[in-house]
N, CA, C and O atoms as a Tripos MOL2 file, in Angstrom:
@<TRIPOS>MOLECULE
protein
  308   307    77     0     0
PROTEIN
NO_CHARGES

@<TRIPOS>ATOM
      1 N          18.4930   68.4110  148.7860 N.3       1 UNK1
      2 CA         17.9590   67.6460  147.6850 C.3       1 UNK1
      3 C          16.4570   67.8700  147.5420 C.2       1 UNK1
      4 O          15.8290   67.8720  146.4830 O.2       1 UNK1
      5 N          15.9300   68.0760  148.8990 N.am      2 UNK2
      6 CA         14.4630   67.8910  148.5750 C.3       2 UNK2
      7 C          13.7880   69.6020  147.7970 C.2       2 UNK2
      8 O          12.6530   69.7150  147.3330 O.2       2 UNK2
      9 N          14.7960   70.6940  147.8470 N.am      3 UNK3
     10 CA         14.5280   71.6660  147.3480 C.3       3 UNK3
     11 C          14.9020   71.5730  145.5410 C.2       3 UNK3
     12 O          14.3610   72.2500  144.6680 O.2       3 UNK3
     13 N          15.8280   70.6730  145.3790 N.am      4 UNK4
     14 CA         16.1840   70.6970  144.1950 C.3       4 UNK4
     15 C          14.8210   69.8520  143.4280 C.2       4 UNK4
     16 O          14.4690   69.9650  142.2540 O.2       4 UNK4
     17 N          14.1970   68.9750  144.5160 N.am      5 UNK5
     18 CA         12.8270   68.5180  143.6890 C.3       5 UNK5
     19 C          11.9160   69.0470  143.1290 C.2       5 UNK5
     20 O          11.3610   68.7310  142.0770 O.2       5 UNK5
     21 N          11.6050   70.4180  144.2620 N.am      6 UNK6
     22 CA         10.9000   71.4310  144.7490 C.3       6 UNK6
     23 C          10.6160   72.5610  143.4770 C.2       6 UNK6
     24 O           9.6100   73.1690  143.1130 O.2       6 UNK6
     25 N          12.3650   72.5060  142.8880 N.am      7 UNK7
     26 CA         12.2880   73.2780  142.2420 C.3       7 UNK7
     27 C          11.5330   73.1070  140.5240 C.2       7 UNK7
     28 O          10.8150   73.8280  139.8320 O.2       7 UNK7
     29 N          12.1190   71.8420  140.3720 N.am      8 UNK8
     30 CA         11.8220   70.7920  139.3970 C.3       8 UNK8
     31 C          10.2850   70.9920  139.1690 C.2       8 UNK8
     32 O           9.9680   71.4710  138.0790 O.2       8 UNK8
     33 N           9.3320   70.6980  140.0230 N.am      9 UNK9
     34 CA          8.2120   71.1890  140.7120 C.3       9 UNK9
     35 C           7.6990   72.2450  140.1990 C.2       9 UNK9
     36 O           7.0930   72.2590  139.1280 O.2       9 UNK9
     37 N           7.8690   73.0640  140.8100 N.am     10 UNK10
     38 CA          7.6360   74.2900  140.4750 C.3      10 UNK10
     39 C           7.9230   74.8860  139.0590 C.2      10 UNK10
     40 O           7.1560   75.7090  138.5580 O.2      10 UNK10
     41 N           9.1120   74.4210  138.4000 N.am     11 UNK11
     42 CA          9.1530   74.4530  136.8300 C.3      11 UNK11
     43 C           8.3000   73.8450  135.7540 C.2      11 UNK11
     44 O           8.1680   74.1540  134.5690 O.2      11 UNK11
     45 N           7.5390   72.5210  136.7680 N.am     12 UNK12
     46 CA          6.7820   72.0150  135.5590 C.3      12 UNK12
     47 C           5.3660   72.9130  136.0520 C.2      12 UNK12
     48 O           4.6010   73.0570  135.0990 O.2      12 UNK12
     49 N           5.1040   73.2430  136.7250 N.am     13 UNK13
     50 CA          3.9550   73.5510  137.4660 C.3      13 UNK13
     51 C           3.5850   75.1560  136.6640 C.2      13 UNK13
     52 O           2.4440   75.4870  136.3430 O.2      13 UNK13
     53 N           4.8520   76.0260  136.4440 N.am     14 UNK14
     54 CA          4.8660   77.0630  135.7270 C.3      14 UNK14
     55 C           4.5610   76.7770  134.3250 C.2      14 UNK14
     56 O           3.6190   77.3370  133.7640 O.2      14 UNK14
     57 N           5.3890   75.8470  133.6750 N.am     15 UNK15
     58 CA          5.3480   75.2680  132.1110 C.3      15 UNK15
     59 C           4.0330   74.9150  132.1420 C.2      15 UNK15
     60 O           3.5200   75.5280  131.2060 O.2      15 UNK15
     61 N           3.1440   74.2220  132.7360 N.am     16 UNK16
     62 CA          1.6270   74.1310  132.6930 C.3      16 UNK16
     63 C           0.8370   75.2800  132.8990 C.2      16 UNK16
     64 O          -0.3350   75.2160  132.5290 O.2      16 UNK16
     65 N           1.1860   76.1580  133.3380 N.am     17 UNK17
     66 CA          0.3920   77.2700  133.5110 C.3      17 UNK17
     67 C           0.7680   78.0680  131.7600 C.2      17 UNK17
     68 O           0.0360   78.6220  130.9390 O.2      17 UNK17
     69 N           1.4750   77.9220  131.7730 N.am     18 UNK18
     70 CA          1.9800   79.1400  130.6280 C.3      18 UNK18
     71 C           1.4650   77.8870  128.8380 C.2      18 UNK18
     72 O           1.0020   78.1470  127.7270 O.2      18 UNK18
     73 N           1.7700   77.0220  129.3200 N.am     19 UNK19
     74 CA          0.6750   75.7580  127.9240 C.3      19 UNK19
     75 C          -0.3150   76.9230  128.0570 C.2      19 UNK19
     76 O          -0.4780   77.9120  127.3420 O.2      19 UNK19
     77 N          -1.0540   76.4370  129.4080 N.am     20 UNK20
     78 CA         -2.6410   76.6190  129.1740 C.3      20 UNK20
     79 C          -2.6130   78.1740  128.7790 C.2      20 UNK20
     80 O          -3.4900   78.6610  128.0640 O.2      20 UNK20
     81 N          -1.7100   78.8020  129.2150 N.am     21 UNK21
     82 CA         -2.5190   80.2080  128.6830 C.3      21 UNK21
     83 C          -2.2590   80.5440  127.2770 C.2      21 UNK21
     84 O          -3.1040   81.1190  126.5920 O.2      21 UNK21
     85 N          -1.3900   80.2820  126.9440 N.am     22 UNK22
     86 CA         -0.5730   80.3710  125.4580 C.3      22 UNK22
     87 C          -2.0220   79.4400  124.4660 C.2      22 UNK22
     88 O          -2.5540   80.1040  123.5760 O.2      22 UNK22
     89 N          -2.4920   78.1120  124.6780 N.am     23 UNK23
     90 CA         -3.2300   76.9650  124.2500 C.3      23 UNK23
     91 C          -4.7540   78.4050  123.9740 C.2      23 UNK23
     92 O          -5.1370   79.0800  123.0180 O.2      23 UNK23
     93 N          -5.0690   78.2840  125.1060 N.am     24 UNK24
     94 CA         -6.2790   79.6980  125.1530 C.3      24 UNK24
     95 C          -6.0150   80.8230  123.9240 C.2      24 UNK24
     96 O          -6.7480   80.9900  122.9490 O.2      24 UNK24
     97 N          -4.8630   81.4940  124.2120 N.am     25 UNK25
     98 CA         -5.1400   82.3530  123.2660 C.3      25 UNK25
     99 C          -4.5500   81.9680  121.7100 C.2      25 UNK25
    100 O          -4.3180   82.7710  120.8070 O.2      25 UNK25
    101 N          -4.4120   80.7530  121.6870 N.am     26 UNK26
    102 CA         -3.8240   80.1190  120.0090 C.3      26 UNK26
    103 C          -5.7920   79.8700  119.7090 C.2      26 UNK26
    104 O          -6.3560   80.3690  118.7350 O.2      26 UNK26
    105 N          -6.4430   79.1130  120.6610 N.am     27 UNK27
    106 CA         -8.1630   79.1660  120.5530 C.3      27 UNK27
    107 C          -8.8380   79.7890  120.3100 C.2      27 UNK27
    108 O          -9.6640   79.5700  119.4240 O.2      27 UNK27
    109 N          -8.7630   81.0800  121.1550 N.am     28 UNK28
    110 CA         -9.7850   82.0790  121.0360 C.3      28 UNK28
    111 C          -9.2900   82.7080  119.8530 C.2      28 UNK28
    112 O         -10.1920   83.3070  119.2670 O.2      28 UNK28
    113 N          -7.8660   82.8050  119.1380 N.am     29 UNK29
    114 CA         -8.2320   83.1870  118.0380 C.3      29 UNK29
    115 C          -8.2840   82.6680  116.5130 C.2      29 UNK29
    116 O          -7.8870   83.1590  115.4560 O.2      29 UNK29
    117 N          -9.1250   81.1350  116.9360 N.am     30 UNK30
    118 CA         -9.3730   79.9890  116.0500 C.3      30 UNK30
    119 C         -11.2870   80.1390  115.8980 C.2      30 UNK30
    120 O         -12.0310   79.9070  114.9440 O.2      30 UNK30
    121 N         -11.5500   80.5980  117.2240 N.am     31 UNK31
    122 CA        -12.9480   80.7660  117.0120 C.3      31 UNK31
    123 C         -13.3620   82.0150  116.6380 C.2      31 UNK31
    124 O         -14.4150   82.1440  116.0140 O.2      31 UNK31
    125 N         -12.5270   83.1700  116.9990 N.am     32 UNK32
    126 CA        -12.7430   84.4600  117.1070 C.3      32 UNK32
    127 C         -11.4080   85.3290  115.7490 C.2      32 UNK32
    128 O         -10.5740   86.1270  116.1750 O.2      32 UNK32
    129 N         -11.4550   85.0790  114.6990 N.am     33 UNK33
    130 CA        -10.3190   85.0930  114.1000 C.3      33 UNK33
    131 C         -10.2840   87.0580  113.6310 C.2      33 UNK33
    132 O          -9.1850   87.5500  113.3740 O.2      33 UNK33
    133 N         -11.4930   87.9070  113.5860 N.am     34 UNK34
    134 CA        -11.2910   89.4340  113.1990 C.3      34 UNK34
    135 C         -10.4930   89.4070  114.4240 C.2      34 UNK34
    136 O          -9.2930   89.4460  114.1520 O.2      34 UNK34
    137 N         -10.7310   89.3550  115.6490 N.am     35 UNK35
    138 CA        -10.5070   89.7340  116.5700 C.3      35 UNK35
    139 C          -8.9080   89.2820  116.8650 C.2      35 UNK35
    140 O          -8.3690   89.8180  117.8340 O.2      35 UNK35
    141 N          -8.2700   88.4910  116.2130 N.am     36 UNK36
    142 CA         -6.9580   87.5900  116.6160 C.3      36 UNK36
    143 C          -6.1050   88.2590  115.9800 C.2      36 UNK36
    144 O          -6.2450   88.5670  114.7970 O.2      36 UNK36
    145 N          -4.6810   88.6980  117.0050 N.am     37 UNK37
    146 CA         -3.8370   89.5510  116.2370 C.3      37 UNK37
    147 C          -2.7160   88.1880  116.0480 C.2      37 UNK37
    148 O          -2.6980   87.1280  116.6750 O.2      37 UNK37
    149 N          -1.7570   88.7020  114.8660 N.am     38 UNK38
    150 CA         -0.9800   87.5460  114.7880 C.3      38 UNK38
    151 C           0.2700   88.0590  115.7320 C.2      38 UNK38
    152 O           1.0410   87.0990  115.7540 O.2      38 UNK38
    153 N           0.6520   88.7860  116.2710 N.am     39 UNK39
    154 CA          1.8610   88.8290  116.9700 C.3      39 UNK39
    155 C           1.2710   87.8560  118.2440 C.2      39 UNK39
    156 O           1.9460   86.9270  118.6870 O.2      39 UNK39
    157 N          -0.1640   88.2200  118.8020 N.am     40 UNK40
    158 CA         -0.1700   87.7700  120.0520 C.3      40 UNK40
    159 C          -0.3520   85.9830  120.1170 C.2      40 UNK40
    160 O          -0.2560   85.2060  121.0670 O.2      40 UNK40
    161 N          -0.6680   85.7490  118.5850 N.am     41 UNK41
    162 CA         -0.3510   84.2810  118.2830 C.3      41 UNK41
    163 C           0.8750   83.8330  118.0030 C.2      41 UNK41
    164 O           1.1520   82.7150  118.4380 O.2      41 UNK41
    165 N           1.5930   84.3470  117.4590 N.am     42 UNK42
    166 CA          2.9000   84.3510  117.3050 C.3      42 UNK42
    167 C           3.9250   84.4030  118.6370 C.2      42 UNK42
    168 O           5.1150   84.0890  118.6180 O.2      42 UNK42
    169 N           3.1650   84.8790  119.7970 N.am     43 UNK43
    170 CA          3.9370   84.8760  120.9160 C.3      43 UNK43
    171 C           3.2610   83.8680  121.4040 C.2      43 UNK43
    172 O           4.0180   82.9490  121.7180 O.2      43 UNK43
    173 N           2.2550   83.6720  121.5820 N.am     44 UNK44
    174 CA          1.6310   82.2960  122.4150 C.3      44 UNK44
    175 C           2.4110   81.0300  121.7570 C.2      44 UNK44
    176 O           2.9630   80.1850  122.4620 O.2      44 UNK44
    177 N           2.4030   80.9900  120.5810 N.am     45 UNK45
    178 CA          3.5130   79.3150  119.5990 C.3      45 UNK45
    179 C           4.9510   79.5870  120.1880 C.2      45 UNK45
    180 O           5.6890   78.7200  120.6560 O.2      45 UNK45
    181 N           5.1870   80.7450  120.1030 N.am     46 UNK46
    182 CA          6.6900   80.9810  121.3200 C.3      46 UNK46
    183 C           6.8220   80.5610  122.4660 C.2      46 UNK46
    184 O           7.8370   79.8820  122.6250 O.2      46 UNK46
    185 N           6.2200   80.6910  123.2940 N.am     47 UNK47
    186 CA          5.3920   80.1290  124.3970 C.3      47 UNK47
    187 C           5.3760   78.8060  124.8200 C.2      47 UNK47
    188 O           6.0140   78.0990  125.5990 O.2      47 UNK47
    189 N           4.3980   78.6960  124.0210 N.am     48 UNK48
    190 CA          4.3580   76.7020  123.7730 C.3      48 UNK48
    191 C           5.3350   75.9720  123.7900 C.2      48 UNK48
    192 O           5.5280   74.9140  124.3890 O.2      48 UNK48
    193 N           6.1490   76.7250  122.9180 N.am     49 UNK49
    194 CA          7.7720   76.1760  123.3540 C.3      49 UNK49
    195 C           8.6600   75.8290  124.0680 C.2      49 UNK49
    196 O           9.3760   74.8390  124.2240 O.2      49 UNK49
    197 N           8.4090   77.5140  124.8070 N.am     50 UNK50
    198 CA          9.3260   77.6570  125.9760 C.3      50 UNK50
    199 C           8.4870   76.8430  127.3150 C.2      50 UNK50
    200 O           9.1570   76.5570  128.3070 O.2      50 UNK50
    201 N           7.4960   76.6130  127.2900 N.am     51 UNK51
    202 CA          6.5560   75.8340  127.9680 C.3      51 UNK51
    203 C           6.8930   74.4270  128.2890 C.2      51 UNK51
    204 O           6.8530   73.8760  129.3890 O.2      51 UNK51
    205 N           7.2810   73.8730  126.9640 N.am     52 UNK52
    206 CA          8.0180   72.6420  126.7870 C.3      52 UNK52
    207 C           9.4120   72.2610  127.0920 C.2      52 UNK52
    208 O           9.8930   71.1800  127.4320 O.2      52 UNK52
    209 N          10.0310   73.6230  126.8480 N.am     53 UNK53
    210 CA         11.4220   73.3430  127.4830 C.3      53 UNK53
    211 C          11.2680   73.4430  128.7920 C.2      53 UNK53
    212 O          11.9840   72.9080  129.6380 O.2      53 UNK53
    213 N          10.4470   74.0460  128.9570 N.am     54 UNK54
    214 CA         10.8280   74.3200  131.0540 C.3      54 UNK54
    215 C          10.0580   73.0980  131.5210 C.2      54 UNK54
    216 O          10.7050   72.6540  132.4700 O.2      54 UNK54
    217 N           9.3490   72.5940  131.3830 N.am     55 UNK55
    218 CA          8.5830   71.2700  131.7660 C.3      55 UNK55
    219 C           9.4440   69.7520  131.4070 C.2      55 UNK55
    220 O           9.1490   68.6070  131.7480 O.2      55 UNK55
    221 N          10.4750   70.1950  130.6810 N.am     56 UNK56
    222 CA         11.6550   69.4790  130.6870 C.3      56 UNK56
    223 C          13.0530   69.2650  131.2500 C.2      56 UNK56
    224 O          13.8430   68.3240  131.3080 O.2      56 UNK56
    225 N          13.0180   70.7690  131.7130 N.am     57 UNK57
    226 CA         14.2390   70.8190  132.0880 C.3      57 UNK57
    227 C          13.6230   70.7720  134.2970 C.2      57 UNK57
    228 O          14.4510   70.6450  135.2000 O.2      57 UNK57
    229 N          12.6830   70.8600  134.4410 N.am     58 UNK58
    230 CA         11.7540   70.5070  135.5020 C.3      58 UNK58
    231 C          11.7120   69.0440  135.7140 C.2      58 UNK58
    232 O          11.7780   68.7250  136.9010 O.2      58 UNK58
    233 N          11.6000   67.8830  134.6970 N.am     59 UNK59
    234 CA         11.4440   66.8120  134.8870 C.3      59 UNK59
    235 C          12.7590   66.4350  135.3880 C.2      59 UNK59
    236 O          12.7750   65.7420  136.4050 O.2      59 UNK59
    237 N          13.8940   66.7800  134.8370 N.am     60 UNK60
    238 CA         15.1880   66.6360  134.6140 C.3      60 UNK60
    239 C          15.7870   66.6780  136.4360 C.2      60 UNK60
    240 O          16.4860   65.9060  137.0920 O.2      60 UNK60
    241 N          15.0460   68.0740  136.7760 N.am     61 UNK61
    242 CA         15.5910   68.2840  138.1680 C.3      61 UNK61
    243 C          14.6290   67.3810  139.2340 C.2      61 UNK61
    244 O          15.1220   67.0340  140.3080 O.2      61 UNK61
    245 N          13.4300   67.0660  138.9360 N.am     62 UNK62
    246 CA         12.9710   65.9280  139.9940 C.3      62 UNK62
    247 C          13.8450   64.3100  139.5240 C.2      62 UNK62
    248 O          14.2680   63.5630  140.4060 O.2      62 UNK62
    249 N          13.9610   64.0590  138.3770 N.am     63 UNK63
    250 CA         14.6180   62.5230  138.1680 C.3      63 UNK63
    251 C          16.3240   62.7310  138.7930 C.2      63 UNK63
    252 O          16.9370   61.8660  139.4190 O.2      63 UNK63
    253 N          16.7960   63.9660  138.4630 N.am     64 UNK64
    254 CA         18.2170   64.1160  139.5050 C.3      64 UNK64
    255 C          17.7190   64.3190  140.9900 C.2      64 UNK64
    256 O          18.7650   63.9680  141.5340 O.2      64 UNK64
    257 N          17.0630   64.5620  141.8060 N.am     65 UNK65
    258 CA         16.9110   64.5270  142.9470 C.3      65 UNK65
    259 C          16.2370   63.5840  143.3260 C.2      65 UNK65
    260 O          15.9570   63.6440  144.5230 O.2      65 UNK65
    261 N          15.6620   62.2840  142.5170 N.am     66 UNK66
    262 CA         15.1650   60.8760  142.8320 C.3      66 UNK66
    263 C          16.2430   60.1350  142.8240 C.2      66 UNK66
    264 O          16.2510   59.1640  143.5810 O.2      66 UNK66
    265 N          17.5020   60.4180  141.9130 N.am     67 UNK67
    266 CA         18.4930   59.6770  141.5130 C.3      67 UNK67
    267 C          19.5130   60.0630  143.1130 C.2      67 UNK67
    268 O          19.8510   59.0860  143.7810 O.2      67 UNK67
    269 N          19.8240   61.1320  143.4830 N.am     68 UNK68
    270 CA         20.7760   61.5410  144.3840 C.3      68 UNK68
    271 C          20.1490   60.8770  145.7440 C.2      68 UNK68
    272 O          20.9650   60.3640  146.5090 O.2      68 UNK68
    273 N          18.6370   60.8430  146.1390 N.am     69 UNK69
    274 CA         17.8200   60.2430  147.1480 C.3      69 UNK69
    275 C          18.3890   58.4070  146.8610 C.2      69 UNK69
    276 O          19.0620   57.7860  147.6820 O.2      69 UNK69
    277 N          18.0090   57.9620  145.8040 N.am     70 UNK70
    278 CA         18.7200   56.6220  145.6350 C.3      70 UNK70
    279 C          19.9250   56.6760  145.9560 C.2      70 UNK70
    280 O          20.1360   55.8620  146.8550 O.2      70 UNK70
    281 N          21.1630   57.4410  145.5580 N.am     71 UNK71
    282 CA         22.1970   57.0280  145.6390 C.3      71 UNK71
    283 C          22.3870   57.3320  147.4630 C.2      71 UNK71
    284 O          23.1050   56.5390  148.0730 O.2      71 UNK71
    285 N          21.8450   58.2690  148.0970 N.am     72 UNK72
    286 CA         21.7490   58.4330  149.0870 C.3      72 UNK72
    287 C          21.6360   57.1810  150.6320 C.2      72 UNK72
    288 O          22.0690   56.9960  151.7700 O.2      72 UNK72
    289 N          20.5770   56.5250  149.4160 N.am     73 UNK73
    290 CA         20.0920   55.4330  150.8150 C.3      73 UNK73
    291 C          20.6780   54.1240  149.9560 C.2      73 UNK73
    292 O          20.3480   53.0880  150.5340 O.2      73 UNK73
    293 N          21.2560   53.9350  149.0480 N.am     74 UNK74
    294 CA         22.1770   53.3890  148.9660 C.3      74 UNK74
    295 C          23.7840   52.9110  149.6880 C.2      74 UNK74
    296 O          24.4100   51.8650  149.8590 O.2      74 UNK74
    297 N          23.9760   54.4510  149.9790 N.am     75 UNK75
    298 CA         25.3160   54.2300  150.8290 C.3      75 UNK75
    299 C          24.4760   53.8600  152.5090 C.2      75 UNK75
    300 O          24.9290   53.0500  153.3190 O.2      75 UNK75
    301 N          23.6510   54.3890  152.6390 N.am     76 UNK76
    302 CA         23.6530   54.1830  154.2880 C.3      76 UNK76
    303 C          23.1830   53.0290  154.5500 C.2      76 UNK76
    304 O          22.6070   52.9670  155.6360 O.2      76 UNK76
    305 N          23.2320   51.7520  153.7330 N.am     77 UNK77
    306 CA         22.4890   50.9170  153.8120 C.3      77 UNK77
    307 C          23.3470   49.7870  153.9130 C.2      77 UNK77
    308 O          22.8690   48.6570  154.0190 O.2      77 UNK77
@<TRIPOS>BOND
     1     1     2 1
     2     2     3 1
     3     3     4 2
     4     3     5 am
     5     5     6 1
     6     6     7 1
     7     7     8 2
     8     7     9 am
     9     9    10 1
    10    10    11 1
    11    11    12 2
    12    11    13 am
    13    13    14 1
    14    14    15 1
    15    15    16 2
    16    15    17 am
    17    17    18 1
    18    18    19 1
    19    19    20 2
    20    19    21 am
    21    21    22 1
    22    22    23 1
    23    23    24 2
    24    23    25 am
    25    25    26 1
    26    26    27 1
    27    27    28 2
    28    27    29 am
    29    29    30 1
    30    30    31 1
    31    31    32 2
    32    31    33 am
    33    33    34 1
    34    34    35 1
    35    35    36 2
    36    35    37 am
    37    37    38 1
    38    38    39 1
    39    39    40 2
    40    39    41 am
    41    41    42 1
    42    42    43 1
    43    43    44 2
    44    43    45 am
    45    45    46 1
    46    46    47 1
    47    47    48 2
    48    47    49 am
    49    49    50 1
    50    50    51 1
    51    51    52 2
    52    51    53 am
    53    53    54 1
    54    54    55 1
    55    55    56 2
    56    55    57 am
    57    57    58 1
    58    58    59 1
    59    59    60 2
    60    59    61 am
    61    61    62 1
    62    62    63 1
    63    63    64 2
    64    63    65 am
    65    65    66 1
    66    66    67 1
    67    67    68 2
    68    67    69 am
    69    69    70 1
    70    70    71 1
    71    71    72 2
    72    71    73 am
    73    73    74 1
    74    74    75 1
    75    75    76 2
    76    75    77 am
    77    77    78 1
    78    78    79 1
    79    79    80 2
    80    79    81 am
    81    81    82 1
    82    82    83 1
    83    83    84 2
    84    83    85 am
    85    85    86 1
    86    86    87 1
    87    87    88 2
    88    87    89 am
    89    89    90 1
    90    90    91 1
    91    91    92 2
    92    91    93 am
    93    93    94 1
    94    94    95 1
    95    95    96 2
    96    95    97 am
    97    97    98 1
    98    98    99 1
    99    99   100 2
   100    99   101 am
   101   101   102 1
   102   102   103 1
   103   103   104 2
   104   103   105 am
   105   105   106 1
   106   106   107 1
   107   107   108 2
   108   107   109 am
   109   109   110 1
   110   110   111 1
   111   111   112 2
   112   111   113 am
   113   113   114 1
   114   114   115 1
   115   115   116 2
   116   115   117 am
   117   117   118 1
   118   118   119 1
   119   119   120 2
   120   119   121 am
   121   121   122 1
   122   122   123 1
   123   123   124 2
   124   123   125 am
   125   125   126 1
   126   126   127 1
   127   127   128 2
   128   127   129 am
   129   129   130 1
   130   130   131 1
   131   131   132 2
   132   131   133 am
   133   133   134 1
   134   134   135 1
   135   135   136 2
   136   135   137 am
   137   137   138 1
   138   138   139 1
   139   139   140 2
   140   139   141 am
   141   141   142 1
   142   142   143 1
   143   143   144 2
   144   143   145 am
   145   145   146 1
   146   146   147 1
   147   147   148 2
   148   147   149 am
   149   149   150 1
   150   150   151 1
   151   151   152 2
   152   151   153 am
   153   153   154 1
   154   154   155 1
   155   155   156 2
   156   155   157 am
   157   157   158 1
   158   158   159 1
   159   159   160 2
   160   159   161 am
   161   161   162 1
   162   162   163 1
   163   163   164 2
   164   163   165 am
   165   165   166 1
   166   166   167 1
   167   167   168 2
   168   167   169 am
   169   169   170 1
   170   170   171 1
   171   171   172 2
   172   171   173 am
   173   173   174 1
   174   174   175 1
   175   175   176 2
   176   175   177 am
   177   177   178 1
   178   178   179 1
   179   179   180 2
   180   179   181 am
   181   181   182 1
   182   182   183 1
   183   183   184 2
   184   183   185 am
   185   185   186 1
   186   186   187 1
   187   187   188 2
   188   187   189 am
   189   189   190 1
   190   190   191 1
   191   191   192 2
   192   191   193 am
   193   193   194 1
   194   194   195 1
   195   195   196 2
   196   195   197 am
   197   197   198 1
   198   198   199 1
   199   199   200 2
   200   199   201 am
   201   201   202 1
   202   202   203 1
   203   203   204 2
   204   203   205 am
   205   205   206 1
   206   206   207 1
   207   207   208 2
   208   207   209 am
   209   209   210 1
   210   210   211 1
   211   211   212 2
   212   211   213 am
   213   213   214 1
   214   214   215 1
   215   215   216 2
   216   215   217 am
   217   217   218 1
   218   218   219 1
   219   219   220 2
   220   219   221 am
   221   221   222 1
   222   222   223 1
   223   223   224 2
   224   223   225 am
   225   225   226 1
   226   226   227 1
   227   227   228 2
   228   227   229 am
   229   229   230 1
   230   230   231 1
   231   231   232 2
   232   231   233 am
   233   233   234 1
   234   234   235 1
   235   235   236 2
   236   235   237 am
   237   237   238 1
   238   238   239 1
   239   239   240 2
   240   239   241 am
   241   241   242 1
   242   242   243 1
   243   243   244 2
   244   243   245 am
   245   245   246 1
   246   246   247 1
   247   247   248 2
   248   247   249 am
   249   249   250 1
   250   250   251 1
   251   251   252 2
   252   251   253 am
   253   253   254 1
   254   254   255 1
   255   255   256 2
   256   255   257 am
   257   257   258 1
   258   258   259 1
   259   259   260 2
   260   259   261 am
   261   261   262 1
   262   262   263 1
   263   263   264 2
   264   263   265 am
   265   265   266 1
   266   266   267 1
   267   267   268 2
   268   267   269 am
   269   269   270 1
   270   270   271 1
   271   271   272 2
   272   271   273 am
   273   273   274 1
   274   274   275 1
   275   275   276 2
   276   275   277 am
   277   277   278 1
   278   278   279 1
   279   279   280 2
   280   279   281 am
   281   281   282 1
   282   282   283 1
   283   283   284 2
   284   283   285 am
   285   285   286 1
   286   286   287 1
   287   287   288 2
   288   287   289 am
   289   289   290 1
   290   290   291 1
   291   291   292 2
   292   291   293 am
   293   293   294 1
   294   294   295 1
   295   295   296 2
   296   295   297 am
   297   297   298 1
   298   298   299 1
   299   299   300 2
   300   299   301 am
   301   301   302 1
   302   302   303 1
   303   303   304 2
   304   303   305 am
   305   305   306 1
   306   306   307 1
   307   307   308 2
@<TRIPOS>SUBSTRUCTURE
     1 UNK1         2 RESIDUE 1 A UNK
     2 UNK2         6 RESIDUE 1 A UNK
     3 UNK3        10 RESIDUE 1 A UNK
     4 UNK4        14 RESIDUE 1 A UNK
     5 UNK5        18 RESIDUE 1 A UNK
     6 UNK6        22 RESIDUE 1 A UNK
     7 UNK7        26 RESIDUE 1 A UNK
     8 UNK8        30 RESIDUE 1 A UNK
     9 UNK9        34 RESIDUE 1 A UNK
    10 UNK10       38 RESIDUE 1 A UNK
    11 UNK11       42 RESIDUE 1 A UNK
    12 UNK12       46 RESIDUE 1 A UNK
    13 UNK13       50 RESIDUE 1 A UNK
    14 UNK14       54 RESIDUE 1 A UNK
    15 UNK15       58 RESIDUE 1 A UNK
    16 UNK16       62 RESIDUE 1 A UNK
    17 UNK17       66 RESIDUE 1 A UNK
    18 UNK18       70 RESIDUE 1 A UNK
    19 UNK19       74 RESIDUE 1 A UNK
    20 UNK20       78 RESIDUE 1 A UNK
    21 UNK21       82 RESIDUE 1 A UNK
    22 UNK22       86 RESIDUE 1 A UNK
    23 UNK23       90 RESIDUE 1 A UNK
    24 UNK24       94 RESIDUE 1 A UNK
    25 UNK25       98 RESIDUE 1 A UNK
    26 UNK26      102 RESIDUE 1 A UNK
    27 UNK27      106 RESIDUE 1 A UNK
    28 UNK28      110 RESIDUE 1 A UNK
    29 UNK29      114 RESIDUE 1 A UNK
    30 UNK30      118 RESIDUE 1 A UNK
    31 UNK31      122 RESIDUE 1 A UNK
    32 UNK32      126 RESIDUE 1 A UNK
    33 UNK33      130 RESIDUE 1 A UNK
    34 UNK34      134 RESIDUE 1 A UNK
    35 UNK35      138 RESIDUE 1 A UNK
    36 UNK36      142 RESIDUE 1 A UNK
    37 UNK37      146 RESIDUE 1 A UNK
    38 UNK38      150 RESIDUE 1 A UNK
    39 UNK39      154 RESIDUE 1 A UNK
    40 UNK40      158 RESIDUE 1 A UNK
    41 UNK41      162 RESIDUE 1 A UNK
    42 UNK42      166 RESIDUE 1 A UNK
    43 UNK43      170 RESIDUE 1 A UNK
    44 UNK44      174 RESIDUE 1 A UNK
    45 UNK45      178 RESIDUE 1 A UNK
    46 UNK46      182 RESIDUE 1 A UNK
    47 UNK47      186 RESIDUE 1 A UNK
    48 UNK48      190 RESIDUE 1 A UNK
    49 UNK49      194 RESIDUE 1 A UNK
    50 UNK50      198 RESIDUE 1 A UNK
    51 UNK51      202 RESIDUE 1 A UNK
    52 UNK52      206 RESIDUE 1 A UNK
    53 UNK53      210 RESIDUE 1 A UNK
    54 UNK54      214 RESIDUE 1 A UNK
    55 UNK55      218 RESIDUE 1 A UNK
    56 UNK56      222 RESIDUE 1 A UNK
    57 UNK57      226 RESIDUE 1 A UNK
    58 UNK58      230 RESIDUE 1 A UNK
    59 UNK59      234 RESIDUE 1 A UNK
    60 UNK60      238 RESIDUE 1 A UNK
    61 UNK61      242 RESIDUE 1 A UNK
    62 UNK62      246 RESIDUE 1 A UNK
    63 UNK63      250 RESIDUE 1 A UNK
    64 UNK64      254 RESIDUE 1 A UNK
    65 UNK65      258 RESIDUE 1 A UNK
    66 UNK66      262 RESIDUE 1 A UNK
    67 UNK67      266 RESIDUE 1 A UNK
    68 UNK68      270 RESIDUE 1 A UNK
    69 UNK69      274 RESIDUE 1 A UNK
    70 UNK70      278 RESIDUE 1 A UNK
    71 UNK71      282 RESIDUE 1 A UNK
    72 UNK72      286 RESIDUE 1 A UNK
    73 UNK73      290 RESIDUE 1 A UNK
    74 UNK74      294 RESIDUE 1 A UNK
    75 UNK75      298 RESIDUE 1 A UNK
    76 UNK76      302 RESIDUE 1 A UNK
    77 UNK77      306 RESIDUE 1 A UNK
């Protein structure tokens, strides 16, 4: 169980990394716009997305491995 937290973890931990980098380059080419290609904005709003789903489906696996820890010390109790 405690790996299934772990993993949860580590999914939101990725989904924050990949916001911020995706967030950066939707910026730099808000300030810097000759320079901003639209595919690589167009993949960063893709991004953002998939950013959001995995930081969800991450939450999902720590609240099931809080829930299985409850039901856990539930029975031994």
């Amino acid at each position: 169980m405690n790996s299934i937290g772990q993993s949860g973890l580590y999914a939101v931990n990725q989904a924050q990394f990949t916001a911020a980098t995706s967030a950066q380059t939707i910026a730099s080419s808000i300030v810097e716009p000759a320079q901003a290609e639209s595919s690589a904005v167009t993949e960063a709003l893709v991004n953002l997305t998939l950013a959001e789903v995995q930081s969800q489906a991450g939450a999902k696996l720590i609240k099931t491995a809080d829930e299985m820890v409850g039901t856990l010390i539930d029975v031994t109790v």
